[in-house]
Biopython code that builds the backbone (N, CA, C, O; Angstrom):
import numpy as np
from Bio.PDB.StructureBuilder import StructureBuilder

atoms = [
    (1, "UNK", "N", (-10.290, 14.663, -4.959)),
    (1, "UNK", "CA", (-11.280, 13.762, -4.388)),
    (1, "UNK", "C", (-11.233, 12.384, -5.037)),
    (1, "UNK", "O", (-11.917, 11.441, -4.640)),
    (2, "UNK", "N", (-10.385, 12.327, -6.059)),
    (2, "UNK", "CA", (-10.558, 11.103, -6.962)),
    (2, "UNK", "C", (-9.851, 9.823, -5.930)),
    (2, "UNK", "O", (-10.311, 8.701, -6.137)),
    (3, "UNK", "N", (-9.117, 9.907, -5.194)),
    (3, "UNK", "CA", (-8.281, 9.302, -4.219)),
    (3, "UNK", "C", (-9.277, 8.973, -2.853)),
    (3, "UNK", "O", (-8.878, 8.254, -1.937)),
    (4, "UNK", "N", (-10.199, 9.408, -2.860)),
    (4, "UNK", "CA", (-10.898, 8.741, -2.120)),
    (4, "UNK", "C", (-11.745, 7.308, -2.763)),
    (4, "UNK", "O", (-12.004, 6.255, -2.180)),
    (5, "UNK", "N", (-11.956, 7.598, -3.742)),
    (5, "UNK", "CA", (-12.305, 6.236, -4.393)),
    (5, "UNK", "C", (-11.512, 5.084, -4.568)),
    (5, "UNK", "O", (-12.063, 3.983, -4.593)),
    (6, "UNK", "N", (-10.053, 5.213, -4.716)),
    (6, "UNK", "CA", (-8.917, 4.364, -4.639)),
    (6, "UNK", "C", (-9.123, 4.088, -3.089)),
    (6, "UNK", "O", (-9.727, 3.016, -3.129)),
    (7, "UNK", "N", (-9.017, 4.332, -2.087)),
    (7, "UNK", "CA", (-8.851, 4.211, -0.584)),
    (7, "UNK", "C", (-10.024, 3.625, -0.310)),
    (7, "UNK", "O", (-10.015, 2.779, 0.584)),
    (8, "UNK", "N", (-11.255, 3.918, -0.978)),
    (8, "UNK", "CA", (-12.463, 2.521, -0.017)),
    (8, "UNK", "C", (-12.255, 1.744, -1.261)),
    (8, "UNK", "O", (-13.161, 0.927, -1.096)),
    (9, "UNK", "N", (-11.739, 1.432, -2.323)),
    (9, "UNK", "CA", (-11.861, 0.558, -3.322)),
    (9, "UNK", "C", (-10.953, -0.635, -2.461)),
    (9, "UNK", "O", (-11.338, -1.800, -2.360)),
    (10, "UNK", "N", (-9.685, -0.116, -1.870)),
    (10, "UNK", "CA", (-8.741, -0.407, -1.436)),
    (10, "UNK", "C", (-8.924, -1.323, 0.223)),
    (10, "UNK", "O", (-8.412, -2.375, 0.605)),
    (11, "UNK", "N", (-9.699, -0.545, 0.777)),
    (11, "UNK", "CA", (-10.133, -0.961, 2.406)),
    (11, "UNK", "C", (-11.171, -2.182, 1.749)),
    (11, "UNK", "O", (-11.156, -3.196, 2.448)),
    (12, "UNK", "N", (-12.025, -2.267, 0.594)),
    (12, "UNK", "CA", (-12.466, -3.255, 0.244)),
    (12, "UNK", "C", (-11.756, -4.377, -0.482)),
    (12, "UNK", "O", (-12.300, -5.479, -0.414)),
    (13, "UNK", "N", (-10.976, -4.306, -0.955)),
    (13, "UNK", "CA", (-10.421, -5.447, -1.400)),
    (13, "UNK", "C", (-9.568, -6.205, -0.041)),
    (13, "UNK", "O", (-9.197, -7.379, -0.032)),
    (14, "UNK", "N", (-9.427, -5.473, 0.772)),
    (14, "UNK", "CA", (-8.222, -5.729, 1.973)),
    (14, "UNK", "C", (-9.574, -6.670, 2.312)),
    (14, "UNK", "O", (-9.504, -7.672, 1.601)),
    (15, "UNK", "N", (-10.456, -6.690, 2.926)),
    (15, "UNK", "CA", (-11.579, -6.742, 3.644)),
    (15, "UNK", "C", (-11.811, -8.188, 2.829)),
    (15, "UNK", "O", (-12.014, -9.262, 3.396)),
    (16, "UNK", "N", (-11.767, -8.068, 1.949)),
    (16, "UNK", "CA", (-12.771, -9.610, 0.732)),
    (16, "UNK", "C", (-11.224, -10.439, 0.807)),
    (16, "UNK", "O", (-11.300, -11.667, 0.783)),
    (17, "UNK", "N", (-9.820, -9.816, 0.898)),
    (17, "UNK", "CA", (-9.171, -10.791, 1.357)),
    (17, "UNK", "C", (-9.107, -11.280, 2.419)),
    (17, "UNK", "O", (-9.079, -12.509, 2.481)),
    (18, "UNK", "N", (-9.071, -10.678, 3.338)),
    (18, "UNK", "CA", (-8.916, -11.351, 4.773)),
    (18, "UNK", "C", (-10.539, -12.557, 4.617)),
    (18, "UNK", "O", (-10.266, -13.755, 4.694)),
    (19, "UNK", "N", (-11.730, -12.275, 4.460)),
    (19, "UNK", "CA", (-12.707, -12.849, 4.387)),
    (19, "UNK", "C", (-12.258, -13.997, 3.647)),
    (19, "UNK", "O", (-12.240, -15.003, 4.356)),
    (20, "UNK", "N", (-11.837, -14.214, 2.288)),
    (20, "UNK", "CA", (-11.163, -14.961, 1.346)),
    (20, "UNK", "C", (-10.063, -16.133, 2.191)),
    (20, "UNK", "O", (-9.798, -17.271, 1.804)),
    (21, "UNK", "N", (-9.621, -15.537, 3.263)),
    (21, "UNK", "CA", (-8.162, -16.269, 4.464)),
    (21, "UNK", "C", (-9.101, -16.930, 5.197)),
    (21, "UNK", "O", (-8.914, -18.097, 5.539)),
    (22, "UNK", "N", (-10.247, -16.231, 5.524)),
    (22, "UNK", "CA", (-11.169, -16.861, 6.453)),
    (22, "UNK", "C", (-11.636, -18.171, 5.924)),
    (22, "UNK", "O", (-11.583, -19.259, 6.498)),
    (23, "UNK", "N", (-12.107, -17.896, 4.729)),
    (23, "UNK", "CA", (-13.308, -18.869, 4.431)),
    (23, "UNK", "C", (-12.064, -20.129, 4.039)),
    (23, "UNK", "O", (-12.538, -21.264, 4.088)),
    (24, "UNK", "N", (-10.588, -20.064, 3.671)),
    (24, "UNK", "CA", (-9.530, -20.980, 3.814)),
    (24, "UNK", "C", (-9.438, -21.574, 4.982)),
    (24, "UNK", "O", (-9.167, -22.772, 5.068)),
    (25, "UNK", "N", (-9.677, -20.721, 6.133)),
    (25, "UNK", "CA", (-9.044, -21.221, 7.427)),
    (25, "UNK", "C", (-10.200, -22.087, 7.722)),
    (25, "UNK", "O", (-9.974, -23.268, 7.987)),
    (26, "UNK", "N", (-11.413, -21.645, 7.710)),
    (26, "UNK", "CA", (-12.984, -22.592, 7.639)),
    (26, "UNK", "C", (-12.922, -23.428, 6.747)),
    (26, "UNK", "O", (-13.979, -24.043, 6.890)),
    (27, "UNK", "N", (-12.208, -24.027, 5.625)),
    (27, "UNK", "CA", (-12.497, -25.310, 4.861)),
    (27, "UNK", "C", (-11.071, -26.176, 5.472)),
    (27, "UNK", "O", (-11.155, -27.403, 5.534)),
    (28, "UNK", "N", (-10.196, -25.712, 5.771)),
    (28, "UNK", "CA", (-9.106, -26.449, 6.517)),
    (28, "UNK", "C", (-9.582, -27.285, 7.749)),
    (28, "UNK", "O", (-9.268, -28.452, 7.984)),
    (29, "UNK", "N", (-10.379, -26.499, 8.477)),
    (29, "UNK", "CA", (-10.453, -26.858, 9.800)),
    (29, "UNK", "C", (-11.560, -27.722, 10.331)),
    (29, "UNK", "O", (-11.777, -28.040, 11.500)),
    (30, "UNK", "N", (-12.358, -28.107, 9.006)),
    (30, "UNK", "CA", (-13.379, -29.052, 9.083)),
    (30, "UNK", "C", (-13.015, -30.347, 9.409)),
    (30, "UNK", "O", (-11.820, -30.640, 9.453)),
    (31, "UNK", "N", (-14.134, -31.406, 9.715)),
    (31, "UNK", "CA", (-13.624, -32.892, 10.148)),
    (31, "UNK", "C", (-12.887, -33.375, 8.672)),
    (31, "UNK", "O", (-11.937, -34.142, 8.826)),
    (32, "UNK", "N", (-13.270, -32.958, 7.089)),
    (32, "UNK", "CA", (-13.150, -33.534, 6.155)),
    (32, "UNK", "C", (-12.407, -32.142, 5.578)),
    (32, "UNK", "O", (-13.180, -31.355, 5.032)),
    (33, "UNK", "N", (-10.954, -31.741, 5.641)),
    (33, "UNK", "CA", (-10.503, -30.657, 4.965)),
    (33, "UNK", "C", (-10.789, -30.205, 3.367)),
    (33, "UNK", "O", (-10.231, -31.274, 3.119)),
    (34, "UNK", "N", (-11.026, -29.808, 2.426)),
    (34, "UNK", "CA", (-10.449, -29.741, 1.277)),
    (34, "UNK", "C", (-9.449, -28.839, 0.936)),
    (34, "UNK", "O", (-9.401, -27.648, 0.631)),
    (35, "UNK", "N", (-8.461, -29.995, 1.113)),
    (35, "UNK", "CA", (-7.363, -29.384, 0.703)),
    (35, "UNK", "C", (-6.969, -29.029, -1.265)),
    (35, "UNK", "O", (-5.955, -28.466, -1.678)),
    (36, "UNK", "N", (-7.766, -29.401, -1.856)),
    (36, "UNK", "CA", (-7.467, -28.822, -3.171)),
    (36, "UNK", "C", (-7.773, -28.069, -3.055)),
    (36, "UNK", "O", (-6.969, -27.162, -3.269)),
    (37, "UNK", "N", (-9.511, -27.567, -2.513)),
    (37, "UNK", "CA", (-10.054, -25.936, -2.651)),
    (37, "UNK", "C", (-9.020, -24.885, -2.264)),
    (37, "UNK", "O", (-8.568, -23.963, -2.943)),
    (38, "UNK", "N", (-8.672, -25.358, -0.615)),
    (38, "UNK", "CA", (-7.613, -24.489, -0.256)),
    (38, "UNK", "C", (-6.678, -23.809, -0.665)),
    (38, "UNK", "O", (-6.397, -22.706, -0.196)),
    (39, "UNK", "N", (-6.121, -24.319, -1.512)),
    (39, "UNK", "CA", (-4.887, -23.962, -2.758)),
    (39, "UNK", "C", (-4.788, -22.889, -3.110)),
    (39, "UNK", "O", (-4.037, -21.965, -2.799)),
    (40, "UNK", "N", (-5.924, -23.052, -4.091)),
    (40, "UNK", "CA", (-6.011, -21.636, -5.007)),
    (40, "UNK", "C", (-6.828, -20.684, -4.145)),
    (40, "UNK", "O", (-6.607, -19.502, -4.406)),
    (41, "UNK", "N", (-7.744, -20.913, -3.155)),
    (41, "UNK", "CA", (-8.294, -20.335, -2.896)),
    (41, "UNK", "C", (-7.507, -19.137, -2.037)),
    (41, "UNK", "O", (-7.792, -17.950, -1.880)),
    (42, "UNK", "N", (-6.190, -20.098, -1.460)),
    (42, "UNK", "CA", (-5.214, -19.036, -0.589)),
    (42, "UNK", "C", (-4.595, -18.121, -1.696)),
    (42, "UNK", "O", (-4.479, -16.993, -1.216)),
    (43, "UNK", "N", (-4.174, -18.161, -2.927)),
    (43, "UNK", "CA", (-3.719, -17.722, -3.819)),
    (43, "UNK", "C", (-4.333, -16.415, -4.264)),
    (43, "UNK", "O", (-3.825, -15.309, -4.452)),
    (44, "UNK", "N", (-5.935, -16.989, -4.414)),
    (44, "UNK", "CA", (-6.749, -16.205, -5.069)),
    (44, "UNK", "C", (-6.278, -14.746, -3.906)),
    (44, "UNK", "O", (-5.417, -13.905, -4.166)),
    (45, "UNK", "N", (-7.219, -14.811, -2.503)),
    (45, "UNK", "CA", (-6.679, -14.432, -0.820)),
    (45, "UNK", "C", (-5.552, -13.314, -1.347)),
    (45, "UNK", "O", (-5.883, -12.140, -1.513)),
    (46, "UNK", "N", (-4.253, -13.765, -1.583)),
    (46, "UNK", "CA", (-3.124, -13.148, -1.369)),
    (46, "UNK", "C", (-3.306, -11.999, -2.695)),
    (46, "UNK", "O", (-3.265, -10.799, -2.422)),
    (47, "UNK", "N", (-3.446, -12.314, -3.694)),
    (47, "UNK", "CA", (-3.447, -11.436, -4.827)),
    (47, "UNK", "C", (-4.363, -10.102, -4.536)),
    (47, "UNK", "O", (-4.036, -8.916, -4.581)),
    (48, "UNK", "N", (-5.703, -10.750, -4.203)),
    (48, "UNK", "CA", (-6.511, -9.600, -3.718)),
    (48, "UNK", "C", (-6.127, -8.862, -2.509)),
    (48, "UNK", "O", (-6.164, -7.646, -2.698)),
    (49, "UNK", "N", (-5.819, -9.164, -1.488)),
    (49, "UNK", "CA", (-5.665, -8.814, -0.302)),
    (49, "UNK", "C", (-4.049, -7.475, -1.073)),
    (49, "UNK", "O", (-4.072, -6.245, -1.070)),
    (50, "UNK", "N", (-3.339, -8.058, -1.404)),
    (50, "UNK", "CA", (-2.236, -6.914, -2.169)),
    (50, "UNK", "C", (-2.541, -5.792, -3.129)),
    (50, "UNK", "O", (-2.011, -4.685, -3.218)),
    (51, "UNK", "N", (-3.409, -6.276, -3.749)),
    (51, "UNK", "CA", (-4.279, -5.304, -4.899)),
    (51, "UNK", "C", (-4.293, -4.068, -3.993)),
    (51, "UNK", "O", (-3.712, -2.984, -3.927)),
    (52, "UNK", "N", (-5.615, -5.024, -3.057)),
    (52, "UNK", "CA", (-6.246, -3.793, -1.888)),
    (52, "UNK", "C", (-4.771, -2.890, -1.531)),
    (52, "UNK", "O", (-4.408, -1.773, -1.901)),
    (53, "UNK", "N", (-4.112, -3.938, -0.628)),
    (53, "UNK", "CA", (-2.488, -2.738, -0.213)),
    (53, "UNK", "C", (-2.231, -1.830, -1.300)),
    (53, "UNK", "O", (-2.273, -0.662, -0.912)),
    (54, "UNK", "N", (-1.944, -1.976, -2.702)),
    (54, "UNK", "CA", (-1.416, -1.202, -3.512)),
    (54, "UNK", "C", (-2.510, 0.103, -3.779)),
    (54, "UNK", "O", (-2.226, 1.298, -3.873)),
    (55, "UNK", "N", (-3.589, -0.420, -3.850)),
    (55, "UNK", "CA", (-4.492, 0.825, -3.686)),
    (55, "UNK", "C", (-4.507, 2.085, -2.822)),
    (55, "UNK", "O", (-4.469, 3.262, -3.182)),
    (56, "UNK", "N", (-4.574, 1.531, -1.532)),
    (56, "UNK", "CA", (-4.608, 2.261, -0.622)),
    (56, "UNK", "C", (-3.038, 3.224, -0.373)),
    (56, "UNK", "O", (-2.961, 4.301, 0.219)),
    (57, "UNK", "N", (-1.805, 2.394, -1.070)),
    (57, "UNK", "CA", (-0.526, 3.245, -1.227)),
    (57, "UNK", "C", (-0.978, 4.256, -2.164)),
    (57, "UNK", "O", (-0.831, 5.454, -1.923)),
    (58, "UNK", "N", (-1.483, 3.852, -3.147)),
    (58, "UNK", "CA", (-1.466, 4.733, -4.375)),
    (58, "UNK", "C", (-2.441, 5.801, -3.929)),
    (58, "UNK", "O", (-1.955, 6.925, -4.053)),
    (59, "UNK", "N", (-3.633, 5.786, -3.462)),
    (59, "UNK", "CA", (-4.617, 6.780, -2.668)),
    (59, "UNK", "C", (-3.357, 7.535, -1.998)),
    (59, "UNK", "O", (-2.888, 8.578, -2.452)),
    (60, "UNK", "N", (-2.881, 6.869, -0.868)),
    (60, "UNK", "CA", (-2.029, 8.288, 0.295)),
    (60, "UNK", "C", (-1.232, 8.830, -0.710)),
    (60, "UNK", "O", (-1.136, 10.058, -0.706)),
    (61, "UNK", "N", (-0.650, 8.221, -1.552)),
    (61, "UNK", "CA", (0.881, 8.895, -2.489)),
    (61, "UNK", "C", (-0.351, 10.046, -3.461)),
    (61, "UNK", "O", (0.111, 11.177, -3.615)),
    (62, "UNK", "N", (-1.506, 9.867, -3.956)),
    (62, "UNK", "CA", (-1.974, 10.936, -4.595)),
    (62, "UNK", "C", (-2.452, 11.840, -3.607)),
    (62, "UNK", "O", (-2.690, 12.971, -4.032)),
    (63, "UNK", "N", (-2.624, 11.665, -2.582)),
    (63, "UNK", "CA", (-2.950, 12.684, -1.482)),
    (63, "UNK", "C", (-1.636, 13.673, -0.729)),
    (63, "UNK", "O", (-1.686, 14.875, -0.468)),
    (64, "UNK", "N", (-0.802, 12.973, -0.562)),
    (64, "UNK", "CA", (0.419, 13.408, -0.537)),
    (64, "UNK", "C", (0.608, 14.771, -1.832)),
    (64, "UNK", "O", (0.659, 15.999, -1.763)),
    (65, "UNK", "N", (0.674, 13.705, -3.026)),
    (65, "UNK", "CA", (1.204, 14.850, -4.072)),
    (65, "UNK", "C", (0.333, 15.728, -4.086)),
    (65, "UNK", "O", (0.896, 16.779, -4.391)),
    (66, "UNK", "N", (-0.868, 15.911, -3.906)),
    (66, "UNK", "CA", (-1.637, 16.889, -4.135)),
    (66, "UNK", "C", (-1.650, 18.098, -3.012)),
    (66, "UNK", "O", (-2.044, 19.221, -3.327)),
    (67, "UNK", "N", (-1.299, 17.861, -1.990)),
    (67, "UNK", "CA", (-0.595, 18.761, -0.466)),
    (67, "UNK", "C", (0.766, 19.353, -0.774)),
    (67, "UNK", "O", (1.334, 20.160, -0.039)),
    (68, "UNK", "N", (1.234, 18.899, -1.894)),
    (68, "UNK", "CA", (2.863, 19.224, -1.765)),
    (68, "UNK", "C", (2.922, 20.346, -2.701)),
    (68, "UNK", "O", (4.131, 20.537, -2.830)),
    (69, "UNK", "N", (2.211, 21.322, -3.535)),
    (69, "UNK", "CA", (2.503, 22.241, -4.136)),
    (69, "UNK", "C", (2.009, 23.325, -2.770)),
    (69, "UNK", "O", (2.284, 24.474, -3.114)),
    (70, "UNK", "N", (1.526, 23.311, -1.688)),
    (70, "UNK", "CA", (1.192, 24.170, -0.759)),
    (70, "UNK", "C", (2.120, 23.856, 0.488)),
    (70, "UNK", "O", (1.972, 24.638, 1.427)),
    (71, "UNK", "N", (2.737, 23.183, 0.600)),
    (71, "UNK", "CA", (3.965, 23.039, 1.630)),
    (71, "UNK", "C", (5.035, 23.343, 0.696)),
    (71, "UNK", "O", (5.940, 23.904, 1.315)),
    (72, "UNK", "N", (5.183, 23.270, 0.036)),
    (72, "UNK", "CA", (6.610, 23.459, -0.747)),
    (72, "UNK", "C", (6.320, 25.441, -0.940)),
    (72, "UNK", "O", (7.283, 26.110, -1.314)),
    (73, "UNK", "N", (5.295, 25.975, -0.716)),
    (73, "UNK", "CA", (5.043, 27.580, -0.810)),
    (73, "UNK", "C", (4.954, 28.000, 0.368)),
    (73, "UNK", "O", (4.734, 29.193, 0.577)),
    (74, "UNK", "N", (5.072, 27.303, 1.155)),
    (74, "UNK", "CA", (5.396, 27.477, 2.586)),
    (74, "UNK", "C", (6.973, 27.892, 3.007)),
    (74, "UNK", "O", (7.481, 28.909, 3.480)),
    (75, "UNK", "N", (7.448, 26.665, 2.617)),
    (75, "UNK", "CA", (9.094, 26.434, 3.322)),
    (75, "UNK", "C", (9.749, 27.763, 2.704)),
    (75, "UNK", "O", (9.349, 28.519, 1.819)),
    (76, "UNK", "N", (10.737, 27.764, 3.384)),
    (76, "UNK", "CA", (11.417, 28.891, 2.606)),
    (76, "UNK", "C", (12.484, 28.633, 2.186)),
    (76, "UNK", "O", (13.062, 27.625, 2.592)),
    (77, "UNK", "N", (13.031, 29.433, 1.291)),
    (77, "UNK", "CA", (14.241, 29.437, 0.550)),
    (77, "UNK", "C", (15.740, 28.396, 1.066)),
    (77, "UNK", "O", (16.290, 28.612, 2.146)),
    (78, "UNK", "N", (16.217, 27.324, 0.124)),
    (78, "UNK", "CA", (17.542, 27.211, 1.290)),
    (78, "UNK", "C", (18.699, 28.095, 1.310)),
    (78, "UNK", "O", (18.932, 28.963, 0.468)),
    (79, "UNK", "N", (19.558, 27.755, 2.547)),
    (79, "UNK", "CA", (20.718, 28.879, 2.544)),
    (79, "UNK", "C", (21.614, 28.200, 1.269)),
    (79, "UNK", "O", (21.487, 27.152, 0.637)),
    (80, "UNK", "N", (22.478, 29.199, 1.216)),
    (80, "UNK", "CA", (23.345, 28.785, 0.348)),
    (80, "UNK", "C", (24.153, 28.095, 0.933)),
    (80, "UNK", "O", (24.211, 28.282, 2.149)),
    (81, "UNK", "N", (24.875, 27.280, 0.462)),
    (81, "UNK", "CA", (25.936, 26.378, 1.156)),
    (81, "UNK", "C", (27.392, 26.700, 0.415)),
    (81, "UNK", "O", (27.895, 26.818, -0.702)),
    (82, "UNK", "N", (27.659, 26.748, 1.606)),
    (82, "UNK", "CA", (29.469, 27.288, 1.527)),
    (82, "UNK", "C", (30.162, 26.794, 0.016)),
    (82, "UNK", "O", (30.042, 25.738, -0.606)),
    (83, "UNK", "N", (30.865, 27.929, -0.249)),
    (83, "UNK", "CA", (31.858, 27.744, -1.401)),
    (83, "UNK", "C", (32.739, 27.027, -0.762)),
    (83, "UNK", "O", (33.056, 27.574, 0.295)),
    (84, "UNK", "N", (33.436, 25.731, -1.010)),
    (84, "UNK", "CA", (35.052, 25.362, -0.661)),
    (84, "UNK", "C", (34.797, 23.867, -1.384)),
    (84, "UNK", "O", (33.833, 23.696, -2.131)),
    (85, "UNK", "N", (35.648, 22.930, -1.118)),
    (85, "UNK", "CA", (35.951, 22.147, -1.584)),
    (85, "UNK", "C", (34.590, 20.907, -1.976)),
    (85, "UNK", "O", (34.027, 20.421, -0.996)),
    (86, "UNK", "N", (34.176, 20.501, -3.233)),
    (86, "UNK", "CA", (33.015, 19.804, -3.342)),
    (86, "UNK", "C", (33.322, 18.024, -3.190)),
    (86, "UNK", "O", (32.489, 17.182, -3.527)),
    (87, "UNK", "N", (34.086, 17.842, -2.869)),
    (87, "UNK", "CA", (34.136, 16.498, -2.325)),
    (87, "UNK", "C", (34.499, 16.507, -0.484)),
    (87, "UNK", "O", (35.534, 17.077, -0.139)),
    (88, "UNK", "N", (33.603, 15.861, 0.600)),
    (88, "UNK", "CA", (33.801, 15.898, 1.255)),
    (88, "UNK", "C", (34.693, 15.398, 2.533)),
    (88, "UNK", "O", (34.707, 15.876, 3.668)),
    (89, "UNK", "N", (35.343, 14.428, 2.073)),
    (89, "UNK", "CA", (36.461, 13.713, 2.080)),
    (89, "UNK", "C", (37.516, 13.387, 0.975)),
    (89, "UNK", "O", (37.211, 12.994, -0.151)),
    (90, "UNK", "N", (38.974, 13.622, 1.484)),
    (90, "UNK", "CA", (39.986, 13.328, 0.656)),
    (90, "UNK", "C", (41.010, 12.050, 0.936)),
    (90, "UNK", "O", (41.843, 12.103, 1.840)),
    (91, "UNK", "N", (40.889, 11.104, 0.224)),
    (91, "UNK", "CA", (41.317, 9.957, 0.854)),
    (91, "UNK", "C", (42.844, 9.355, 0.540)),
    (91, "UNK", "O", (43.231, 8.330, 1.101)),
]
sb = StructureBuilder()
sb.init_structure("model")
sb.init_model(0)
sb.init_chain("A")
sb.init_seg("    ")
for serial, (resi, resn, name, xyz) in enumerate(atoms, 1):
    if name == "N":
        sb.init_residue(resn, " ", resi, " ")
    sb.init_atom(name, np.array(xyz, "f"), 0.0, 1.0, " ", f" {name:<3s}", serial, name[0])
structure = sb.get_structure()
């Protein structure tokens, strides 16, 4: 369950970036731009907005691993694979 906390931590940071792009695209588009604010402010935007992405990877990848000791007791055995030559081309 701990991976659910990574995943809305994650949908929130995505969320305060895009808002963060917004409130860039709203000081750009005024009669009087500020373009210094803009700067960092797109900067600030991108860092968070990735945070969020990496979160939400790291949530599915612990959700993943935690499913995979019960599919892997599922599958069954592999066949053996033929005795003969271990390189598969001879050039």
């Amino acid at each position: 369950m701990r991976f659910w906390l990574r995943e809305i931590a994650g949908w929130l940071l995505v969320g305060l970036g895009l808002f963060l792009f917004y409130i860039v695209l709203a000081i750009t588009l005024t009669d009087r731009p500020w373009l210094i604010t803009a700067g960092p402010l797109t900067l600030i935007g991108i860092i968070v907005f990735r945070g969020g992405i990496h979160l939400l990877k790291v949530a599915v990848a612990a959700r993943i691993c935690m499913k995979a000791p019960v599919m892997a007791a599922r599958t069954p055995a592999p066949l053996d694979q033929p005795k003969g030559n271990s390189q598969p081309l001879e050039w």
